[in-house]
VOMI-824852 format. One record per residue (C-alpha): residue in one letter; x, y, z. Coordinates in steps of 0.1 Angstrom, whole numbers. Layout:
<pt><res>A</res><c1>X</c1><c2>Y</c2><c3>Z</c3></pt>
...
This chain:
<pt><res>X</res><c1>1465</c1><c2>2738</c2><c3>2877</c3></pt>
<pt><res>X</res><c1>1491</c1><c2>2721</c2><c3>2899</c3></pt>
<pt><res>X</res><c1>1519</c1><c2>2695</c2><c3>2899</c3></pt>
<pt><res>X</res><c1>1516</c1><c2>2676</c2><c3>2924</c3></pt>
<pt><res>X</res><c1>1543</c1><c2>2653</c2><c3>2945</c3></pt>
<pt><res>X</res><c1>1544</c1><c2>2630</c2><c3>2976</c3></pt>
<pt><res>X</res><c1>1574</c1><c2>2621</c2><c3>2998</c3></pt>
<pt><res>X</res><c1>1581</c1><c2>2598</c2><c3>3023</c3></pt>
<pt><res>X</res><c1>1603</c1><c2>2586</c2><c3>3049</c3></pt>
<pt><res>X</res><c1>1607</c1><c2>2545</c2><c3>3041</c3></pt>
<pt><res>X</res><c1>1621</c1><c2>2522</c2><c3>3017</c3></pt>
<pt><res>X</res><c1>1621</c1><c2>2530</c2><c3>2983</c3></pt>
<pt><res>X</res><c1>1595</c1><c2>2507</c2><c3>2968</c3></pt>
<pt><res>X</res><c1>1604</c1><c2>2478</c2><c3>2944</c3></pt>
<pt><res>X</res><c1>1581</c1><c2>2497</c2><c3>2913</c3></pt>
<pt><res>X</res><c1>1557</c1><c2>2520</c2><c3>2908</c3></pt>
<pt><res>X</res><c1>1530</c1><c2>2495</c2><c3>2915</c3></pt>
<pt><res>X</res><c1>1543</c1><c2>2492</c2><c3>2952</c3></pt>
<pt><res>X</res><c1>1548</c1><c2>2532</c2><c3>2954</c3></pt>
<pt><res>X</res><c1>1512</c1><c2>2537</c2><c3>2942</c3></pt>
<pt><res>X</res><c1>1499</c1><c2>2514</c2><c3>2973</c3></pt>
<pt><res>X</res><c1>1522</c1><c2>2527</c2><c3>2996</c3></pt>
<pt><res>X</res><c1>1512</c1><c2>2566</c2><c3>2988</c3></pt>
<pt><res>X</res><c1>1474</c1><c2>2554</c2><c3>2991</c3></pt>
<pt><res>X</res><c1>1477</c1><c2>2548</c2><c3>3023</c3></pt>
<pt><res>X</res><c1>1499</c1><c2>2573</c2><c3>3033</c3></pt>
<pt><res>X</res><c1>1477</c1><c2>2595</c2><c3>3021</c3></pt>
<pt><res>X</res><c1>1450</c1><c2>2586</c2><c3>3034</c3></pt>
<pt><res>X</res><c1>1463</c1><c2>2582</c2><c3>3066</c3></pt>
<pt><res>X</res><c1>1486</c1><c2>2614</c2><c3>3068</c3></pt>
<pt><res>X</res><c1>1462</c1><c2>2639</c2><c3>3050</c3></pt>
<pt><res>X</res><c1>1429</c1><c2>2626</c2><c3>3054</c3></pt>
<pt><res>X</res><c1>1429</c1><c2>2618</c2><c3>3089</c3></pt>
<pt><res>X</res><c1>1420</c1><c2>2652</c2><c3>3111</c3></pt>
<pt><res>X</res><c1>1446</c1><c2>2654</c2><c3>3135</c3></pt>
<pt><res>X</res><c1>1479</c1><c2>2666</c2><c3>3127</c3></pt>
<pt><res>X</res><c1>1509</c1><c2>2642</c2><c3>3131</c3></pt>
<pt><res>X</res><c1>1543</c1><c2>2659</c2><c3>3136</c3></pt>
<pt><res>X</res><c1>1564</c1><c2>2661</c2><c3>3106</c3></pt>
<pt><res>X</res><c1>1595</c1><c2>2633</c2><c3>3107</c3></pt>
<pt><res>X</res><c1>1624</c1><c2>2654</c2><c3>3110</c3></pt>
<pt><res>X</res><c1>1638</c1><c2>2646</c2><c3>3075</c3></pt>
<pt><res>X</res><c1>1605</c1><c2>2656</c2><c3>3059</c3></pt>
<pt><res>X</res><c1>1613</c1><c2>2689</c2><c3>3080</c3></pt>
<pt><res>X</res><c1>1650</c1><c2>2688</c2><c3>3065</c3></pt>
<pt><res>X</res><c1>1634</c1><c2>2686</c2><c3>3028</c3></pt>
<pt><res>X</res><c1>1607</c1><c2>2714</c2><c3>3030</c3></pt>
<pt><res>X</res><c1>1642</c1><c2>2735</c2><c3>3046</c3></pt>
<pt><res>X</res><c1>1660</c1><c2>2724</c2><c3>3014</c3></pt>
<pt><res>X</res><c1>1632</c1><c2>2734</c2><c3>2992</c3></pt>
<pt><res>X</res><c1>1619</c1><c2>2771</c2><c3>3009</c3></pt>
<pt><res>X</res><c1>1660</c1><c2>2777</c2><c3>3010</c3></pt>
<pt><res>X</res><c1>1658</c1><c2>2780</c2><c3>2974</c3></pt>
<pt><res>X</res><c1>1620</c1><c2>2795</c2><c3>2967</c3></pt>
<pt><res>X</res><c1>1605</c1><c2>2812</c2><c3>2995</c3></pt>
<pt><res>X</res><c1>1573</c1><c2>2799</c2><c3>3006</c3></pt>
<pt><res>X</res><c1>1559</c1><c2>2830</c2><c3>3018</c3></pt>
<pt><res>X</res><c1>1524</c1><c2>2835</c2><c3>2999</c3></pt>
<pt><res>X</res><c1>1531</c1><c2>2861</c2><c3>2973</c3></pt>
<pt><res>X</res><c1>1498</c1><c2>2857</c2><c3>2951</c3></pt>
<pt><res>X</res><c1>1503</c1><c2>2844</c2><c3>2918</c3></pt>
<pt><res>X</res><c1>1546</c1><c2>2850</c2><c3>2924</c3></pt>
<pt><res>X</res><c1>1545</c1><c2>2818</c2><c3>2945</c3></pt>
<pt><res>X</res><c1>1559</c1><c2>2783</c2><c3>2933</c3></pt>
<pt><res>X</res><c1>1539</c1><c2>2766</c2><c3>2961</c3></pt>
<pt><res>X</res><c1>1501</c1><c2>2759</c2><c3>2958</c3></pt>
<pt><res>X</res><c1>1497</c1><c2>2758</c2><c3>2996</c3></pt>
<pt><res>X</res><c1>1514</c1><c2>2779</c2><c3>3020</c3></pt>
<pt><res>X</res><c1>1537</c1><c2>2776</c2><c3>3043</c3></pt>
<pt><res>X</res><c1>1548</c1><c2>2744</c2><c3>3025</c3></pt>
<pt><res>X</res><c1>1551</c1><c2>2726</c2><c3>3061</c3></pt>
<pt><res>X</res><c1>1517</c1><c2>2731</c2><c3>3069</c3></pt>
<pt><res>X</res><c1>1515</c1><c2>2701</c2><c3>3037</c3></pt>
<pt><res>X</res><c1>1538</c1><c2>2677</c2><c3>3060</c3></pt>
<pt><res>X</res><c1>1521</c1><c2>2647</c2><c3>3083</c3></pt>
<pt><res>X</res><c1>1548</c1><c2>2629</c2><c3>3100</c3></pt>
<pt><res>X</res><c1>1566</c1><c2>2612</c2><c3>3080</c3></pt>
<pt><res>X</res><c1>1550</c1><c2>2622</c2><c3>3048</c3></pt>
<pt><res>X</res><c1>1545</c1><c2>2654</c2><c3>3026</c3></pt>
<pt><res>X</res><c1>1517</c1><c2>2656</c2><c3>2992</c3></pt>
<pt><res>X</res><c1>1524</c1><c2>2693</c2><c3>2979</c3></pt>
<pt><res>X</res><c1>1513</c1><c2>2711</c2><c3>2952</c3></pt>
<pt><res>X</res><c1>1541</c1><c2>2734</c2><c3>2928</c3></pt>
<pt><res>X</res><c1>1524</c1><c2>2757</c2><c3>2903</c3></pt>
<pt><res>X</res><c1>1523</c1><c2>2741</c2><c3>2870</c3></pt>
<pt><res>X</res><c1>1542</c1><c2>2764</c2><c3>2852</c3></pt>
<pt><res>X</res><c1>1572</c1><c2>2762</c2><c3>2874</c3></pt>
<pt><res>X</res><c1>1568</c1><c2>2722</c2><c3>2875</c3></pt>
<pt><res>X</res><c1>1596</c1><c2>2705</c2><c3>2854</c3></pt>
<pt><res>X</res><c1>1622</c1><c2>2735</c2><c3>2875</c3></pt>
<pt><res>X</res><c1>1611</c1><c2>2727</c2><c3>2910</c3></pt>
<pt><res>X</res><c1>1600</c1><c2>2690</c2><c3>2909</c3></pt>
<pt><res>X</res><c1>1636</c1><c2>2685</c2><c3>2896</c3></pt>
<pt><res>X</res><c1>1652</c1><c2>2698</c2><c3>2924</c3></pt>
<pt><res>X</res><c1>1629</c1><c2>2682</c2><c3>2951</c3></pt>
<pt><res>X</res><c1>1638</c1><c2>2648</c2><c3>2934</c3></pt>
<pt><res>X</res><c1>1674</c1><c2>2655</c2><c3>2939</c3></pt>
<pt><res>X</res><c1>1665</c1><c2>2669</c2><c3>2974</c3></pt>
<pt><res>X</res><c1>1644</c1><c2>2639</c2><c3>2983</c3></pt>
<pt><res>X</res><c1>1672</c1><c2>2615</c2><c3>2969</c3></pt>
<pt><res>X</res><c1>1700</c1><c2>2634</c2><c3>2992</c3></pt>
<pt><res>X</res><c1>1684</c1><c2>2628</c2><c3>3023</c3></pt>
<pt><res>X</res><c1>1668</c1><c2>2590</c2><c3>3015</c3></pt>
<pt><res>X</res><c1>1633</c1><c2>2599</c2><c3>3004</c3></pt>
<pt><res>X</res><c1>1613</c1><c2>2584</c2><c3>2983</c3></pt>
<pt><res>X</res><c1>1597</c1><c2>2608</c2><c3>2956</c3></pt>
<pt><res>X</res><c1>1564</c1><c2>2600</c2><c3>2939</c3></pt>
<pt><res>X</res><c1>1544</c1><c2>2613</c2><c3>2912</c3></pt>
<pt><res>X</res><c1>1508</c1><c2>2605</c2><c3>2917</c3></pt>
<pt><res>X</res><c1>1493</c1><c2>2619</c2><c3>2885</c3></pt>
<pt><res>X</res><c1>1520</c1><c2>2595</c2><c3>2862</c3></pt>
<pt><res>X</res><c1>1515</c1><c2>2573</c2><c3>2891</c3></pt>
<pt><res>X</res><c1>1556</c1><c2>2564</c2><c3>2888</c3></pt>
<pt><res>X</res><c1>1584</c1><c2>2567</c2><c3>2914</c3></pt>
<pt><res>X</res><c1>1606</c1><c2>2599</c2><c3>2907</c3></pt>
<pt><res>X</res><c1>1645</c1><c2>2599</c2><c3>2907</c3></pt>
């Protein structure tokens, strides 16, 4: 079982309401779509931030990340990446703060509610 967030380069949406539209179709454009899009270089800047602190190397059950290496999970200007559940309320924490430092906009798409 995983936590899962999304981030994005943009405005910060009025509401959750907004954020939930504007992750759809990020989503669907940025990890659906085949073809890999560059990751915006703040997205870049954020995975740094967050591998900095836990390493994203895959160590088997050890690892905080469900996917591996966590930039593989970035698509231009937008990143959906899994943390292991029982490190959730430690790393999503910090990724909010990371996200908030650089301008990002941090959702969570199982509450459906912008993070900060």
């Amino acid at each position: 079982m995983s936590y899962d967030l999304a981030v994005w380069v943009g405005d910060r949406p009025a509401d959750d309401s907004e954020a939930a539209i504007v992750h759809e179709a990020l989503y669907e454009k940025y990890i659906e779509m085949e073809e890999l899009a560059t990751p915006h270089r703040l997205i870049k800047t954020f995975v740094e931030r967050l591998v900095e602190r836990w390493s994203d190397v895959d160590t088997g059950d050890d690892s905080p990340w469900t996917g591996s290496p966590l930039l593989r999970s970035a698509r231009g200007p937008y990143i959906y990446f899994g943390i292991a559940w029982s490190r959730a309320d430690e790393l999503s924490s910090y990724a909010v703060q990371v996200a908030e430092q650089l301008g990002l906009t941090c959702f969570d798409p199982q509450m459906g509610v912008l993070r900060s």
